[in-house]
C-alpha positions as CSV (number, residue, x, y, z in Angstrom):
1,X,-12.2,15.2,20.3
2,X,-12.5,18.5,18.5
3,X,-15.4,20.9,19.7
4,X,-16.2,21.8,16.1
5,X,-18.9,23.3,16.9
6,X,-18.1,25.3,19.8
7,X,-21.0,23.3,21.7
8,X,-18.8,23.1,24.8
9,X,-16.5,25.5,24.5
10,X,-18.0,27.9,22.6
11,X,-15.5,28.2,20.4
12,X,-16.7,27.1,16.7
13,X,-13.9,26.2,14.3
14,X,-12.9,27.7,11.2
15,X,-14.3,25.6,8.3
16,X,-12.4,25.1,5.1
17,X,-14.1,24.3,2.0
18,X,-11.6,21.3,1.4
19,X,-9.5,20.4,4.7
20,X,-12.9,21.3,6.7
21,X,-11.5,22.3,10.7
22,X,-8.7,23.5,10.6
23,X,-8.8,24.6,13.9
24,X,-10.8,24.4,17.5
25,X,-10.9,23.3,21.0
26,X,-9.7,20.0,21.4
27,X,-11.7,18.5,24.3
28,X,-11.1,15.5,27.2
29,X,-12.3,12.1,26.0
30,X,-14.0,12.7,30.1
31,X,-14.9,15.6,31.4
32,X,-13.6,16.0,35.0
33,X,-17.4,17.8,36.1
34,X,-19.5,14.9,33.9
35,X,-20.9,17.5,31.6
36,X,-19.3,15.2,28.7
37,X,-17.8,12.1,27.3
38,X,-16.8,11.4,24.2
39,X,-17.4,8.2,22.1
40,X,-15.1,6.8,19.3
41,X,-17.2,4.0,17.1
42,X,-15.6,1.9,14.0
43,X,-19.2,0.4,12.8
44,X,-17.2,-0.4,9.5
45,X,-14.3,-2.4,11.5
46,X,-11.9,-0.6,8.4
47,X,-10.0,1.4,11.3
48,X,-10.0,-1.9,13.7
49,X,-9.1,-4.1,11.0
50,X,-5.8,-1.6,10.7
51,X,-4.8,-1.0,13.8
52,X,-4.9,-4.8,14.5
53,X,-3.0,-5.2,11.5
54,X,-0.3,-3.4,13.5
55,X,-0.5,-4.2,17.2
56,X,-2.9,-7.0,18.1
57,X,-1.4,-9.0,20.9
58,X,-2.5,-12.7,19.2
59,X,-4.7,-13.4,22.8
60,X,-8.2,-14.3,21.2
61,X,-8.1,-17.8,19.1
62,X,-10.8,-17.9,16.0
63,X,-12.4,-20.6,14.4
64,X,-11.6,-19.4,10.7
65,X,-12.3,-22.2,8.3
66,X,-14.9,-23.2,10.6
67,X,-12.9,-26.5,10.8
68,X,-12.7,-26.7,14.8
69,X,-9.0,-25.5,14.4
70,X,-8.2,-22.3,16.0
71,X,-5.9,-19.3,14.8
72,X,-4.9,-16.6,17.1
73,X,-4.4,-13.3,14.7
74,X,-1.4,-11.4,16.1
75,X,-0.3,-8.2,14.4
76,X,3.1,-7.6,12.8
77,X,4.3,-5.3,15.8
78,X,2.2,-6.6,19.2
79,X,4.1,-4.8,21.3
80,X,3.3,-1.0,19.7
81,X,0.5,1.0,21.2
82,X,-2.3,2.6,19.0
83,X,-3.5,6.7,19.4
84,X,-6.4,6.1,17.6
85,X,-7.3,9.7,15.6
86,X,-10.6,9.6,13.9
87,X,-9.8,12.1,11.2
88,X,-12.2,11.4,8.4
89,X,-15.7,12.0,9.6
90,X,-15.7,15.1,9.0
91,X,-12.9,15.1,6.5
92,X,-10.5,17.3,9.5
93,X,-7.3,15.0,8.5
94,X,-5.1,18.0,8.8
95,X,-5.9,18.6,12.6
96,X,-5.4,15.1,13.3
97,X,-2.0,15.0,11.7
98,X,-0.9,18.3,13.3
99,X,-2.1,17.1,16.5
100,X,0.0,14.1,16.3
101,X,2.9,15.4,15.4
102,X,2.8,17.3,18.3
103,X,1.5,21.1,17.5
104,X,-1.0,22.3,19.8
105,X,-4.3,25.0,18.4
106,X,-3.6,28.1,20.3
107,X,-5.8,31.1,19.0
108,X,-6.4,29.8,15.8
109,X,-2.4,28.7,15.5
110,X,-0.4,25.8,15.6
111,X,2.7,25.6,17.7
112,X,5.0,23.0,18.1
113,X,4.6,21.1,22.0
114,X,8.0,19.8,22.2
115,X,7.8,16.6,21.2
116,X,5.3,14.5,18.6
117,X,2.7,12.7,20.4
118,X,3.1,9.7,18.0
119,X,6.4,8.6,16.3
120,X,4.2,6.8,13.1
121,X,1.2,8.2,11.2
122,X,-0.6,5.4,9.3
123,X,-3.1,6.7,6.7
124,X,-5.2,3.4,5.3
125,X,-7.2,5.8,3.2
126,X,-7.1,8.0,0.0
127,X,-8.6,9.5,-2.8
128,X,-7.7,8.1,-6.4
129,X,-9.7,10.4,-8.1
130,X,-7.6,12.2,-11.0
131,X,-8.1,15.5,-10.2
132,X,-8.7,15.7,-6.7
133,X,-8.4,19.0,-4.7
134,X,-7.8,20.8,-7.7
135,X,-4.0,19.4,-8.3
136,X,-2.4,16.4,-9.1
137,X,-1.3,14.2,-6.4
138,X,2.2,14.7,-4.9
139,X,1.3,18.5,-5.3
140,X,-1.8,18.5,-4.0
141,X,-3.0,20.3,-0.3
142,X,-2.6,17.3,1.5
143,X,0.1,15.7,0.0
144,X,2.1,19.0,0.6
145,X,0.9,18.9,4.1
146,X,2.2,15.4,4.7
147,X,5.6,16.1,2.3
148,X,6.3,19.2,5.4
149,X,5.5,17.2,8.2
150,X,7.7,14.3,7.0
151,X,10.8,16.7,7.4
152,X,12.4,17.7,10.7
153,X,12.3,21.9,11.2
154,X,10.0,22.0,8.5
155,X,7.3,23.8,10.7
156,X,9.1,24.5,13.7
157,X,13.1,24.7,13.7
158,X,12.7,21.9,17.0
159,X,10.5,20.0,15.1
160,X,12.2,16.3,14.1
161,X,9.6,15.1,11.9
162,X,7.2,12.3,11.7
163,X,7.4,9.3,9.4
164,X,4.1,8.7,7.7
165,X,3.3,5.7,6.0
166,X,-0.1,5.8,3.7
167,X,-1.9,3.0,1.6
168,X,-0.9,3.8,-2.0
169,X,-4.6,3.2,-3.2
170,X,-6.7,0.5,-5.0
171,X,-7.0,2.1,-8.7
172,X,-4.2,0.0,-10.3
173,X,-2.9,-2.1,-12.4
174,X,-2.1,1.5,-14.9
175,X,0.8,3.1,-14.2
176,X,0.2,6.6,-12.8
177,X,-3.0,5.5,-10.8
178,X,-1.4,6.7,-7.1
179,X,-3.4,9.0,-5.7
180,X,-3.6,11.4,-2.4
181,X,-2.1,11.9,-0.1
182,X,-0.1,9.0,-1.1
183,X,2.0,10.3,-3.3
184,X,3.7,12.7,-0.6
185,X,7.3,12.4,-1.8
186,X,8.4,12.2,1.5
187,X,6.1,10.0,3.2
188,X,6.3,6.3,2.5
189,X,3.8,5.3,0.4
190,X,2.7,1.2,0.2
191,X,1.3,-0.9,-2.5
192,X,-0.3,-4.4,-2.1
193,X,0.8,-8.2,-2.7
194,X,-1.0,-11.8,-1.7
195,X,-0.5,-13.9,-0.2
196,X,-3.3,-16.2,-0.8
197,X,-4.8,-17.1,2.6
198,X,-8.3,-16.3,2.2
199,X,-8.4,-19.6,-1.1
200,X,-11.1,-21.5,0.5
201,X,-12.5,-18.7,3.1
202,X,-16.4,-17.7,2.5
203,X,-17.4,-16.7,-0.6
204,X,-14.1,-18.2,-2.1
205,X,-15.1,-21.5,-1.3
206,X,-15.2,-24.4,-3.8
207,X,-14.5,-22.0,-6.7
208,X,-12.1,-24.0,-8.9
209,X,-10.9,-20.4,-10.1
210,X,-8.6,-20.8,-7.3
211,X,-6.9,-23.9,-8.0
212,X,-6.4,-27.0,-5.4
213,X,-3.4,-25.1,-2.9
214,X,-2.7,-21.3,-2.0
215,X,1.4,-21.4,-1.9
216,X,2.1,-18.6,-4.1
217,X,2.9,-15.5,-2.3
218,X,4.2,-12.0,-2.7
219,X,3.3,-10.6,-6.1
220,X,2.3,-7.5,-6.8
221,X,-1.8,-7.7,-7.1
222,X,-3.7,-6.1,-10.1
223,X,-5.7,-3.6,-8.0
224,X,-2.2,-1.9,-5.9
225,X,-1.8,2.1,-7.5
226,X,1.3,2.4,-9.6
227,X,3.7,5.6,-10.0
228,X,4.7,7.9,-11.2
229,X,3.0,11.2,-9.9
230,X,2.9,14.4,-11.9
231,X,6.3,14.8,-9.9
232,X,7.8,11.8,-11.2
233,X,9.9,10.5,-8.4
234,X,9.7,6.4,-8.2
235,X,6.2,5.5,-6.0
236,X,5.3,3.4,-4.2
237,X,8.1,2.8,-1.8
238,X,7.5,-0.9,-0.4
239,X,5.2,-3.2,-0.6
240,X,2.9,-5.5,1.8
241,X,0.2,-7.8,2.1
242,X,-3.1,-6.3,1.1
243,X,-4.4,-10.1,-1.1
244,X,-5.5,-10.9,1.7
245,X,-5.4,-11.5,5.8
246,X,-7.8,-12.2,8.7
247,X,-7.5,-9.4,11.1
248,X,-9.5,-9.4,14.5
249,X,-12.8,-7.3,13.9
250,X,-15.8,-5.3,14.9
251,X,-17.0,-6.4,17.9
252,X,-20.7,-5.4,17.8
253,X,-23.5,-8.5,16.8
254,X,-26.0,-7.7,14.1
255,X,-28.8,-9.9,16.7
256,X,-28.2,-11.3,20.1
257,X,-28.1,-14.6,18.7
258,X,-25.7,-14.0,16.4
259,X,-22.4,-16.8,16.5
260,X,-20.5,-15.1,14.3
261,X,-16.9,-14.6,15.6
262,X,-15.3,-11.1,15.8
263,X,-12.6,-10.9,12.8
264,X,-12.7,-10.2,9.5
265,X,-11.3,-11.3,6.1
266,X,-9.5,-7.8,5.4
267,X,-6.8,-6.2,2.4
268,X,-5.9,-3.9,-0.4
269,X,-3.3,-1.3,0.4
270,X,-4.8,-0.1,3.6
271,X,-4.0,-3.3,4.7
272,X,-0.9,-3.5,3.6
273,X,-0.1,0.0,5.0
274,X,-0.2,-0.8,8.5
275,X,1.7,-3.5,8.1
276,X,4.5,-1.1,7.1
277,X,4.0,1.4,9.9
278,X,4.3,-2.0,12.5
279,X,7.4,-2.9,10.5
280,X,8.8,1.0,11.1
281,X,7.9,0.5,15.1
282,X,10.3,-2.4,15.1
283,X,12.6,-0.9,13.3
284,X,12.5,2.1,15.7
285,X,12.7,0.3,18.9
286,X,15.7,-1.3,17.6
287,X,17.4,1.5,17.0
288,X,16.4,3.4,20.6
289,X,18.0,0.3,22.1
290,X,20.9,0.8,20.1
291,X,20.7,4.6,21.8
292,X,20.8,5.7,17.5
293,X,19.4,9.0,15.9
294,X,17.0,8.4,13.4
295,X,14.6,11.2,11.9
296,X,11.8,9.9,9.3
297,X,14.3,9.9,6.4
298,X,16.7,7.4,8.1
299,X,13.4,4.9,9.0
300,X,12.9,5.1,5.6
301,X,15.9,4.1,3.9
302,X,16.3,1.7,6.1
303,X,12.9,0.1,5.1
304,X,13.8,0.7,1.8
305,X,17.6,-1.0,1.6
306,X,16.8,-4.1,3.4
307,X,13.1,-4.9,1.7
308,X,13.2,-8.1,-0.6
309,X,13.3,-7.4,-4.4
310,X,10.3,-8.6,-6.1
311,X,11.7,-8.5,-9.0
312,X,9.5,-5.7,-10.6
313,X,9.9,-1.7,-12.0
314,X,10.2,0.4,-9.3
315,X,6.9,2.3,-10.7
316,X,5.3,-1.1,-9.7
317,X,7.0,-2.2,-6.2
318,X,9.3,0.7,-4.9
319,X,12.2,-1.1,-3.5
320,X,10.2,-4.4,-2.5
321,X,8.4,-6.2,0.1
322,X,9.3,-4.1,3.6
323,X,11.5,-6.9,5.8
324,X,11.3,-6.7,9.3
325,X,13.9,-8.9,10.3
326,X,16.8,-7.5,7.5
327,X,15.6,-3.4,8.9
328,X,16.2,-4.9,12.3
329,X,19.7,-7.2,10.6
330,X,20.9,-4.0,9.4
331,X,20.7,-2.4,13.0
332,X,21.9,-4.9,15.0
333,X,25.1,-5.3,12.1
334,X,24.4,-8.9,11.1
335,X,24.4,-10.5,8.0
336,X,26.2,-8.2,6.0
337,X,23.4,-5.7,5.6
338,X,24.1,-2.2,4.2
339,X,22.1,0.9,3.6
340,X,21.9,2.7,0.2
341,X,21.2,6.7,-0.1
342,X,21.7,9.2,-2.8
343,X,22.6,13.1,-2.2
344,X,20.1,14.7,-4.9
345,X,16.8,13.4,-4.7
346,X,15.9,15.6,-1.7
347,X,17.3,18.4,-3.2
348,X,15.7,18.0,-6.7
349,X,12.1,17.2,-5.1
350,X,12.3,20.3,-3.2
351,X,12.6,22.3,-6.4
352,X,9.5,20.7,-7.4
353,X,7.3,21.5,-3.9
354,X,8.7,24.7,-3.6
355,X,6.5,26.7,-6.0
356,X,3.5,25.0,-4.6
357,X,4.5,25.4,-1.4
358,X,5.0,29.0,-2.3
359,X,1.4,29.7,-3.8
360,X,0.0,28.1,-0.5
361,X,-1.3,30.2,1.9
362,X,-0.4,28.2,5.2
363,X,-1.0,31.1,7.6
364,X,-4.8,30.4,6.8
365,X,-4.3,26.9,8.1
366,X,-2.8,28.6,11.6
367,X,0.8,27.9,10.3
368,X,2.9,30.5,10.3
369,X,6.1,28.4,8.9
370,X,5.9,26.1,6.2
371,X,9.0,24.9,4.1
372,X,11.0,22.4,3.0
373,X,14.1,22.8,4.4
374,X,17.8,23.5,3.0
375,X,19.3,21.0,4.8
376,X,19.7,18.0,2.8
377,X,18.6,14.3,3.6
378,X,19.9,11.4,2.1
379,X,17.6,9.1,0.4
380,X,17.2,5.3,-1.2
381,X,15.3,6.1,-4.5
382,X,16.9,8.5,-6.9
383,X,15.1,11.1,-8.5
384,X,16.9,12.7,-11.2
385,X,14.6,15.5,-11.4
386,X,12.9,17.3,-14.6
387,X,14.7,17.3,-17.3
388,X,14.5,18.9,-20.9
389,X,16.1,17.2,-23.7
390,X,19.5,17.3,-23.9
391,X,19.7,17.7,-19.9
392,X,21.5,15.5,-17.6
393,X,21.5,14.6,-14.1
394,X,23.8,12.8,-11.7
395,X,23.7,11.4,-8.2
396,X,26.6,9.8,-5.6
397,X,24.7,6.8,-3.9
398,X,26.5,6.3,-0.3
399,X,26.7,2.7,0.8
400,X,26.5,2.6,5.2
401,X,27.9,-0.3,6.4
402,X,27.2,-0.6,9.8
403,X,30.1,-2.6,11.4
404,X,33.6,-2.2,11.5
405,X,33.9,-5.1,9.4
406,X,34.2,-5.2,5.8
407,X,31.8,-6.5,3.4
408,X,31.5,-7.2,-0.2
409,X,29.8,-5.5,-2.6
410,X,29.0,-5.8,-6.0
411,X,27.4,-3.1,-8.4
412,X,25.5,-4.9,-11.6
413,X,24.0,-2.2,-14.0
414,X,20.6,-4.1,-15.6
415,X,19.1,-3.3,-18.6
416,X,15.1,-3.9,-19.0
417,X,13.9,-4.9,-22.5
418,X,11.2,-7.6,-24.2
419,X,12.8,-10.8,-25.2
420,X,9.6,-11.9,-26.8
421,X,6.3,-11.0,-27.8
422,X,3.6,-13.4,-28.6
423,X,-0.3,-12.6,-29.7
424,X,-3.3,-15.1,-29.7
425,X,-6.7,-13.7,-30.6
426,X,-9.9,-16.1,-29.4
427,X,-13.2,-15.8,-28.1
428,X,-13.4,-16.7,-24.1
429,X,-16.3,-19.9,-23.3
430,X,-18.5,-18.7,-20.6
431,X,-20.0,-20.8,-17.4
432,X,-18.0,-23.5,-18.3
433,X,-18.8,-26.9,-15.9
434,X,-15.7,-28.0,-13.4
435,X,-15.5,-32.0,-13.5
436,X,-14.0,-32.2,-10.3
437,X,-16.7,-29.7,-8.1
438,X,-19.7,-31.0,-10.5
439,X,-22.2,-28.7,-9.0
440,X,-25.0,-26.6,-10.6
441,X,-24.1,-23.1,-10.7
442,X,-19.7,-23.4,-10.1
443,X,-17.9,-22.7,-13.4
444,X,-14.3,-23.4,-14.1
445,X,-12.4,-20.7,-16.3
446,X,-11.5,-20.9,-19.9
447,X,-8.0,-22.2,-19.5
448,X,-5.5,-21.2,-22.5
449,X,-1.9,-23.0,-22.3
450,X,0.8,-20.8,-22.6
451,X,2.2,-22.4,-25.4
452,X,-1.0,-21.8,-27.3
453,X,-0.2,-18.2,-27.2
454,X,3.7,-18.9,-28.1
455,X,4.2,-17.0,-31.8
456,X,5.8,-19.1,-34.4
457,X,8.0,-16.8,-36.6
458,X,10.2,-19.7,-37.7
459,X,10.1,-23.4,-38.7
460,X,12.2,-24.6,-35.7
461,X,9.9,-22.9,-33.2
462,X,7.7,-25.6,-33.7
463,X,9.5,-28.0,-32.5
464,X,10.7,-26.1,-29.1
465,X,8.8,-27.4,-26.3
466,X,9.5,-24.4,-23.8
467,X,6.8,-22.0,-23.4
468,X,9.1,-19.2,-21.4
469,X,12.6,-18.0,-22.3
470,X,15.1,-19.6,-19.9
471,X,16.6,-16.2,-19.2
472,X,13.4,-14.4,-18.8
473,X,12.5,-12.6,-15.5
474,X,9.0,-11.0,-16.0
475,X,6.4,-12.5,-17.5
476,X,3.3,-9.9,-18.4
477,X,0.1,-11.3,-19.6
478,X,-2.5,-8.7,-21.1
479,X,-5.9,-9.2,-21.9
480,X,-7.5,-7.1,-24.1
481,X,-11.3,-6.5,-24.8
482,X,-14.4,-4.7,-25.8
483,X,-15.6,-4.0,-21.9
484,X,-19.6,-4.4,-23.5
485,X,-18.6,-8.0,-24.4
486,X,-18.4,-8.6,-20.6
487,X,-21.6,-7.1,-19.5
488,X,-23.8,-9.2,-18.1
489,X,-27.4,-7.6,-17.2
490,X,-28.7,-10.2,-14.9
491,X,-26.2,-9.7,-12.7
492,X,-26.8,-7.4,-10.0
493,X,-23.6,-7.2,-8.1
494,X,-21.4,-4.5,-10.2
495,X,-18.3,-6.8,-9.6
496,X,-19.8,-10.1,-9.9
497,X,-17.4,-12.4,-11.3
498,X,-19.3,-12.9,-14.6
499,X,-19.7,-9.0,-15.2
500,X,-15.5,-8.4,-14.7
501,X,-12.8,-9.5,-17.2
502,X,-10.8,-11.6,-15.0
503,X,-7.2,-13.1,-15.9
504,X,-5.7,-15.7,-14.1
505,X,-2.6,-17.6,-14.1
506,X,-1.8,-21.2,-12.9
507,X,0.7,-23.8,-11.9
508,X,-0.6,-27.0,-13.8
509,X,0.6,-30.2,-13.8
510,X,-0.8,-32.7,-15.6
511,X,-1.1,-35.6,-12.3
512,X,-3.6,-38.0,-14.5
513,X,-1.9,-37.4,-18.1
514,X,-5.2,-37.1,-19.8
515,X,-3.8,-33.9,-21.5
516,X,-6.6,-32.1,-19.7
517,X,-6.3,-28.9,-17.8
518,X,-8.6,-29.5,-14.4
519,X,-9.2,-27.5,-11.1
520,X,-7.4,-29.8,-9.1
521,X,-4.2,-30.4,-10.8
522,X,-4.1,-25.8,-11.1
523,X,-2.0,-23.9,-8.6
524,X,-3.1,-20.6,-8.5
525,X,-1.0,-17.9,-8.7
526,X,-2.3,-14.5,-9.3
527,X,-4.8,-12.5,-10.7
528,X,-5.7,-9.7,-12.7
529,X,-8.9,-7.8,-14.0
530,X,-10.3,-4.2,-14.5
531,X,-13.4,-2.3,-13.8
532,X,-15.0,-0.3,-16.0
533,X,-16.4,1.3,-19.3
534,X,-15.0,1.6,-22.6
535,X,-12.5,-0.7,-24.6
536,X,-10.1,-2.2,-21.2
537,X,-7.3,-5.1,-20.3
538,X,-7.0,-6.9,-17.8
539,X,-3.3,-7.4,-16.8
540,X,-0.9,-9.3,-14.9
């Protein structure tokens, strides 16, 4: 723990308006004479809920659906070990990341110990606020912080770098909603997808909303931050579940008597986060038993090349859902697996952070060098840089293949554009009864087929039956509406289901042929809504 204060040492640290202690005495957890211990609580169970998310072992079973049936809750990498640095207390992130990277405080300066105390920074936490630290995210303090430790010799010439994976934030569905430090070109930033899980858990029981079976997974949900940042370069990087999981929880009992069993329904992106950084520790123990290099830009494009393609803009998802066992395919040379980098997008993003980096004054901080590095680093995403009109940009891509064998690869170019555009203006029912739940105070949604929304420009589209283009591969729903119309002043709960604009989408099938759309014959499948004032959409 930090001495901020200087109560045992007597050495106070030097506060900074925004990154608060910079500096200090860094103390024992136990002090050898007893004069002090310290003690690290999570009363929230956000930091337990994330670290489990990454290395519980799976020992303690859990009665989750309070069905008799127990679940045991294993993380995604139970074998990785957890330095747990509480950083945002008092807001000291910086100290906490330079500290595990490996720099030691010495009179007010950090310098480099050898060797980083951690090989993976996870960060489930951010600010979305637009501005925030008086820049824009990606050129922020903090972002430019995490950009510089994300590249080896950056601060010290032995210094190899630290991968650090961050939550990309819960402002979406609007493009540009990432925030900070997630949008840290080099760091890996992660957005959110369901999985579905929780249908049934809690307060999401018996609400036909939901539908009768939870096996849709993996889209992209409403609430994950999009790119770009002011920079421009494609965020977020990968995706994960953050809609929703059960995580092992806070331990501590609101009353003696209290039954209530220690996890926790957990998600959003700082779920989904951790999930990444467990995938990374795989990923890194497979390649230390390979006896392979790897420096935070390798773990990255690994992650990056083998994720699974959730068929969305790369503003949305990145490269896809992270995949442990392709990262781990690719190392071990099965399966025809191959990495993908490019030879500009370091280079062009360094021409961005170098005139911020320049106009920071680091040697404030206790850092004497701070720089983004010549030395080129190959990387999955292309960023063509900025451009004025008339400008062009090029890249080479290099394709790895990691055997000696030869594999085939094709190259498809893909062109994005609307196939059709269809418009239906009505006025949603409210607290609308459900036949099959039939109880006082559960309403069903106002279901609208997707054929009534189908746009009938000519005579013959009457008579065509489909409701989506056979070769379509993205279907976007928006619903658009005056926010007040939504209001509801009895409610007290600001996002209470009848004061949001919610927009859901369903498998149906029509079991009893009765025409009728009902809770039990709906699949759901995912969901979209906004917060807010003023005129909105909800999308999906």
């Amino acid at each position: 723990m930090v001495d901020v204060y200087g109560i045992i040492s007597h050495n106070k640290s030097s506060i900074d308006k925004v990154l608060k202690a910079t500096n200090g005495t860094l103390l024992p957890g136990l002090d050898a004479g007893g004069n002090f211990f310290g003690v690290m609580n999570d009363f929230v169970g956000h930091g337990t809920a994330s670290a489990a998310s990454i290395a519980s072992r799976g020992v303690q079973q859990y009665d989750i659906y309070n069905n008799t049936k127990k679940y045991t809750l294993p993380g995604i990498a139970p074998g990785a070990k957890i330095i747990p640095v509480k950083a945002l207390w008092f807001g000291d992130t910086v100290y906490g990341w330079l500290w595990a990277s490996g720099f030691d405080n010495q009179n007010s300066t950090w310098k480099f110990s050898g060797k980083p105390r951690a090989d993976i920074i996870s960060n489930s936490w951010g600010v979305s606020n637009f501005p925030s630290l008086k820049a824009s995210p990606g050129v922020d303090i903090l972002s430019l912080i995490a950009s510089v430790l994300s590249v080896p010799g950056s601060i010290d010439e032995r210094y190899p770098g630290i991968t650090i994976v961050s939550s990309a934030g819960n402002a979406g569905h609007g493009y540009g909603t990432i925030g900070l430090p997630n949008a840290a070109p080099f760091g890996i930033a992660v957005g959110a997808t369901t999985n579905n899980v929780y249908v049934g858990y809690g307060s999401f029981k018996d609400q036909p909303r939901f539908g009768n079976t939870t096996i849709h997974a993996n889209d992209v949900v409403d609430f994950s931050s999009r790119g770009p940042s002011i920079i421009g370069d494609p965020k977020p990087d990968l995706m994960n579940t953050g809609a929703y999981g059960f995580t092992p929880g806070n331990v501590l009992k609101k009353s003696t008597t209290s039954k209530l069993e220690p996890f926790s329904l957990f998600g959003g992106t700082s779920m989904a986060a951790p999930l990444v950084s467990g995938t990374a520790a795989i990923l890194m123990e497979s390649l230390q038993k390979k006896l392979e290099d790897y420096d935070p830009f390798k773990i990255k494009n690994i992650l990056m090349s083998t994720a699974t393609d959730l068929q969305n803009d790369p503003f949305t998802q990145g490269s896809g859902l992270a995949n442990a066992y392709r990262a781990v395919s690719f190392v071990n040379g099965d399966n025809g697996i191959f990495l993908v980098h490019n030879n500009s997008t370091y280079q062009n993003i360094k021409k961005v952070l170098d005139i911020p980096i320049a106009n920071l004054n680091s040697t404030s901080l206790g850092i004497p060098q701070f720089k983004i590095p010549e030395k080129t680093y190959g990387q999955t995403s292309w960023f063509a840089g900025r451009l004025d009109r008339g400008e062009k940009s090029s890249t080479t891509f290099t394709i790895e293949n990691p055997t000696d064998h030869p594999i085939s690869i094709k190259i498809i170019p893909q062109k994005i554009q609307p196939i059709e555009n269809s418009q239906l203006n009505l006025t949603t029912k409210m607290r609308l009864s459900d036949s099959v739940m039939n109880k006082s105070g559960v309403y069903r949604p106002d279901y609208v087929r997707l054929s009534d929304i189908k746009s009938h420009d000519t005579l013959s589209s009457y008579y065509d039956n489909s409701t989506i283009p056979d070769d379509a591969s993205l279907l976007v729903l928006n619903l658009n509406f005056p926010f007040g119309d939504f209001m509801n002043k009895t409610e007290k709960m600001y996002a209470g289901d009848i004061k949001i604009a919610s927009l859901y989408v369903y498998d149906w099938s029509d079991r009893d042929k009765d025409k009728k759309i009902e809770s039990d014959e709906a699949v759901y499948g995912k969901q979209g809504r906004h917060l807010g004032n003023g005129d909105r959409n909800a999308n999906i």
